[in-house]
GUNU-485728 format. One line per 8 residues: number of its first residue (from 1); their letters; for each residue x negated, y, z negated of C-alpha. Coordinates in steps of 0.5 Angstrom, whole numbers, plus 500, padded with zeros to 3 digits. Example, Ala and Ser with C-alpha at 12.3 -4.5 7.8 and 13.67 -1.06 7.14 Angstrom:
1 = AS = 475 491 484; 473 498 486
This chain:
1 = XXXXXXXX = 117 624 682; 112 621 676; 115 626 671; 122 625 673; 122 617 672; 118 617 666; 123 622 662; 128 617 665
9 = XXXXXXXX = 124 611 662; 123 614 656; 131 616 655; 132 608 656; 128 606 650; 132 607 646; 139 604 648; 134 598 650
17 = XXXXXXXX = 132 598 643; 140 599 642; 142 592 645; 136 588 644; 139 589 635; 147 588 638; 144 581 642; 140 579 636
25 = XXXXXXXX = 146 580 631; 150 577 636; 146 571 637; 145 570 630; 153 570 630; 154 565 634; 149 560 633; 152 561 626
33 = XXXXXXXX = 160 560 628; 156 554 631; 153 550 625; 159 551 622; 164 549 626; 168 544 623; 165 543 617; 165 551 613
41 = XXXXXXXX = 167 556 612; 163 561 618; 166 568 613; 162 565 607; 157 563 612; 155 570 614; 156 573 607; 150 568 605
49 = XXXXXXXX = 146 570 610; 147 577 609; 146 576 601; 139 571 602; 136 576 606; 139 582 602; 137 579 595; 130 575 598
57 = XXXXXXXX = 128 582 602; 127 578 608; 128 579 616; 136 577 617; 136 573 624; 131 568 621; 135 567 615; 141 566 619
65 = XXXXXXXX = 136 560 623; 133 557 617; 141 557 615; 145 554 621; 139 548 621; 140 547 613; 147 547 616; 147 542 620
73 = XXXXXXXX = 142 537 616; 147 539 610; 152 536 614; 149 529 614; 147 530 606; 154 530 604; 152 538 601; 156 543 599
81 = XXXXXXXX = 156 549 602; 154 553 595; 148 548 595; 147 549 603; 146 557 601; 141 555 596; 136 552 600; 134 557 605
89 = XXXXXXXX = 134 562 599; 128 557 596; 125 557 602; 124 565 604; 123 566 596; 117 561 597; 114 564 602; 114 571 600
97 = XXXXXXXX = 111 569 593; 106 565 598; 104 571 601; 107 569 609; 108 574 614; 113 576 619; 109 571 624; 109 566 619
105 = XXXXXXXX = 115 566 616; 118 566 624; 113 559 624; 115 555 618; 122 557 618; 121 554 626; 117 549 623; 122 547 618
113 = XXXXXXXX = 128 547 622; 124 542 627; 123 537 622; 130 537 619; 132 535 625; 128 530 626; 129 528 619; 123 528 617
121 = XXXXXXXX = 117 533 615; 109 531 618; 105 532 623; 105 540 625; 111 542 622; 108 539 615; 101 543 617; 105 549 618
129 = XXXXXXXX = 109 548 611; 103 547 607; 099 553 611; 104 558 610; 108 557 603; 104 552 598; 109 555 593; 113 550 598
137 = XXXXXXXX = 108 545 597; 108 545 590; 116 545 589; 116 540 594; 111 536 589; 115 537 583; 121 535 585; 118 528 587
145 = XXXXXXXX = 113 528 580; 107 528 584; 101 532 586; 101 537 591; 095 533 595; 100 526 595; 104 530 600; 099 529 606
153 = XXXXXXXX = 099 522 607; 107 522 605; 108 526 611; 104 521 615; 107 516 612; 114 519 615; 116 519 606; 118 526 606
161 = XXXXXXXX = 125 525 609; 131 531 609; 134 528 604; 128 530 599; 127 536 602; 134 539 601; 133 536 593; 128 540 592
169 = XXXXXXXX = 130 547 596; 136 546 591; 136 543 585; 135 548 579; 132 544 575; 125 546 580; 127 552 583; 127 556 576
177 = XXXXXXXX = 120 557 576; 121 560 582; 126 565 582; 123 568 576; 116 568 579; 120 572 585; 123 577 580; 115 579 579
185 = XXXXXXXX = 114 581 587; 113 587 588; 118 591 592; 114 595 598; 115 599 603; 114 593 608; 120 590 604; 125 598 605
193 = XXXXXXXX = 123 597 613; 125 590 612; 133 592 610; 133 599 614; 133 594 620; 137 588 617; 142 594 617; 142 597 624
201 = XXXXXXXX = 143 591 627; 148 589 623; 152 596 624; 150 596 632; 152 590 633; 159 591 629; 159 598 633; 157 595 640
209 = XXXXXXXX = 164 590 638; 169 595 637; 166 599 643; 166 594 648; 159 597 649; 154 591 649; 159 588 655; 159 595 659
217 = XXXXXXXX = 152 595 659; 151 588 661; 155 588 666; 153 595 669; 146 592 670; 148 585 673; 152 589 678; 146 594 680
């Protein structure tokens, strides 16, 4: 009986693994179709995010999050959507050339994301910004002619507003310097790993769409 069910888990896995891609990219999807609704256009929305992930090697659900918070505090900025595009590239640009991990990108865009809903950048979401991407910081300092150490005591002081982190993530005038120091990282295997997955789960999501299959399954489950 052990063996039986153990093979029968085993054989689960994989269409766990199955619907836990098509529900991420399905998620991404309507948190998108969400953060543009009424406001842009949510087919140029999904290519944007696509292309950012492609183009920065970085994982596609949270480029679609850090994209939908622009979105959303782009909206109150008067932004376009191209400059709502350029932002979340500055930023997975930067931390990647800051070294940050899959973790800690998670965090900061989370981070991030709060403090754009706030409006304003201090307290932890500052601390995690400064820790995982000081290229971040530093643009951050460029785009207001200061140094990196005045941005501490601006963020306790509630002076690094949406509105001047939105200039600094897409004024090319800063963001240059930081797409040529991109063209310098190394591509790795790390990176490859990165697409591979970004692509399942873009196909299995558009797959479990036509099929129907995400539903069938979920609806099978709920009825057991």
């Amino acid at each position: 009986t052990t063996e039986i069910y153990t093979l029968s888990l085993h054989d689960a896995l994989p269409i766990f693994k199955f619907t836990e891609m098509a529900d991420a990219s399905a998620n991404m999807e309507a948190k998108l179709r969400l953060a543009t609704n009424g406001f842009a256009d949510f087919g140029r929305a999904q290519e944007d995010v696509r292309r950012i992930a492609a183009s920065t090697r970085s994982e596609l659900t949270s480029t679609a999050t850090l994209y939908g918070k622009l979105m959303v505090s782009g909206k109150g900025l008067d932004a376009s959507q191209q400059q709502i595009a350029r932002a979340p590239e500055t930023v997975t640009k930067s931390l990647k050339i800051s070294g940050a991990t899959a973790g800690e990108t998670a965090s900061t865009v989370l981070q991030l994301g709060q403090a754009l809903s706030s409006g304003k950048l201090n307290g932890d979401e500052f601390r995690s910004l400064a820790e995982n991407s000081p290229r971040l910081m530093k643009l951050l300092a460029d785009s207001m002619n200061v140094p990196v150490g005045a941005l501490k005591k601006m963020a306790s002081e509630g002076e690094l507003t949406a509105d001047k982190l939105f200039r600094a993530f897409t004024d090319t005038h800063f963001t240059a310097a930081l797409d040529e120091e991109f063209k310098q990282m190394p591509k790795t295997f790390g990176d490859a790993f990165t697409a591979l997955t970004n692509l399942a789960t873009v196909t299995l999501y558009r797959m479990s769409t036509r099929l129907n299959s995400s539903h069938v399954l979920i609806s099978y489950a709920l009825s057991c």
